[in-house]
N, C-alpha and C positions, 0 to 999 in steps of 0.2 A: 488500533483497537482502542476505542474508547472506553475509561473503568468507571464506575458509579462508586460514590465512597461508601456504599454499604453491602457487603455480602448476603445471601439466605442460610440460614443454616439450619438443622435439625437436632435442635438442644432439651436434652431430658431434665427435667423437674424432678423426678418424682418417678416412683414405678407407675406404668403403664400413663405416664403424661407427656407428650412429648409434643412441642412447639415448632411450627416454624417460624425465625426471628431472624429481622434484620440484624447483621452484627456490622461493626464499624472495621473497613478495610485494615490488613495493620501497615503500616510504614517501615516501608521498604529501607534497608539500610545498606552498603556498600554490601557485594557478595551474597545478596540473597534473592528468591525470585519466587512469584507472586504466582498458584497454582489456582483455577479454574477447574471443582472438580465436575469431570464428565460421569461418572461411575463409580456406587461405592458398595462396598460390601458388606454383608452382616454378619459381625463372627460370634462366636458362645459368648465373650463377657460382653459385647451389646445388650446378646439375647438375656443376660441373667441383671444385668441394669434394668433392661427394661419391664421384665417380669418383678423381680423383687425388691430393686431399688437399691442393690448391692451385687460386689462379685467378689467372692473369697473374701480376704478380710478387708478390703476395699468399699467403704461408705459413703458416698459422695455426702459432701454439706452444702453444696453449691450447686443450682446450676451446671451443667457442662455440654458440650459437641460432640456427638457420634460421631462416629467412620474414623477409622484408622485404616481402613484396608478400600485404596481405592486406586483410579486412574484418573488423571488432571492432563489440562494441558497447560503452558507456561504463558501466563495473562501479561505478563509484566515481566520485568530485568531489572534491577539495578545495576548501577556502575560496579565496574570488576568481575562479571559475570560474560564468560566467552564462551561456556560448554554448551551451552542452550540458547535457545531464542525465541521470541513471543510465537505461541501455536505449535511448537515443540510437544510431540504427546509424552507423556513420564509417567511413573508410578515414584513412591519412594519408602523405606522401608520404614515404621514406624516405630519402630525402637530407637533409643537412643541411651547408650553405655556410658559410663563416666570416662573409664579411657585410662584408669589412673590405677585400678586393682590388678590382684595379679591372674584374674581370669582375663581382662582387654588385655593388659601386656604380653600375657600365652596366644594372643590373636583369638580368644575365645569371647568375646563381646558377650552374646547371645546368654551368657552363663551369667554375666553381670550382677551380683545384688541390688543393684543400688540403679538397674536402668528404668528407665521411665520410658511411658508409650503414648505415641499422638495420637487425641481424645480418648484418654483418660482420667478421671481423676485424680490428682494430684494431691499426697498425702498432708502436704501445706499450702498455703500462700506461695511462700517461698519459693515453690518449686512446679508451678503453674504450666504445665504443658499449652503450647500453642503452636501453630503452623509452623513459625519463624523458626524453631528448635529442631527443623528437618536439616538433615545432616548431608544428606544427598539424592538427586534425583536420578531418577533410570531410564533412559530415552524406551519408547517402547515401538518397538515395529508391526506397523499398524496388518501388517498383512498375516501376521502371524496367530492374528486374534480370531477366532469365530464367532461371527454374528449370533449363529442358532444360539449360542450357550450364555448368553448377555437375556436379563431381563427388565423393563420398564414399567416405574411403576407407572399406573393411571392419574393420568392430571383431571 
């Protein structure tokens, strides 16, 4: 499968502004792999980004990438990557915990203070949520899905 160095994505400005833009592939690094989303969903803080420009106390200053809640399939590999392989369908969970408080060390992640979630905005610089910060992917079994309940948007 041949890749183009630039992805499309659907990146909000602004309430009710929303772009499609090339974005530049990111570079792949040992242990990581390179998802092609097929399917993404729209959840409440989307919905309240794109209505008001904000979600809880959450203000973006930048630019940012919808969907956090989707299904991809595996575009790419890098080296050290044996669980998957190009065309692999996955979902993966969009959280991501520090690993380090005492709600991850109770195996309670999800409790986290301090997690961050792919495409969202990120309270700094510093701390810049992007694809690469997927933690793990979830093979997904294609027969187990119903067509009926899937929608397209119109091109």
């Amino acid at each position: 499968m041949s890749l183009n160095s630039t992805m499309t994505a659907a990146v909000l400005h602004g309430a009710k502004e929303i772009k499609i833009e090339p974005q530049p592939l990111p570079l792949l690094k040992p242990g990581m792999v390179l998802l092609r989303v097929r399917r993404a969903g729209i959840c409440g803080s989307d919905l309240h980004y794109f209505e008001h420009g904000y979600c809880a106390a959450f203000v973006p200053t930048r630019p940012f990438i919808l969907g956090h809640e989707f299904t991809a399939e595996v575009a790419a590999v890098a080296d050290g990557v044996d669980s998957v392989k190009v065309g692999t369908r996955v979902t993966a969970n969009p959280a991501r915990s520090c690993g380090f408080c005492e709600y991850c060390k109770a195996g309670r992640p999800n409790l986290c203070r301090k997690i961050i979630m792919l495409a969202a905005p990120a309270p700094s610089r510093r701390r810049t949520v992007r694809s690469r910060n997927l933690l793990r992917c979830v093979r997904i079994n294609a027969t187990r899905c119903r067509r009926k309940w899937t929608m397209r948007w119109a091109r």
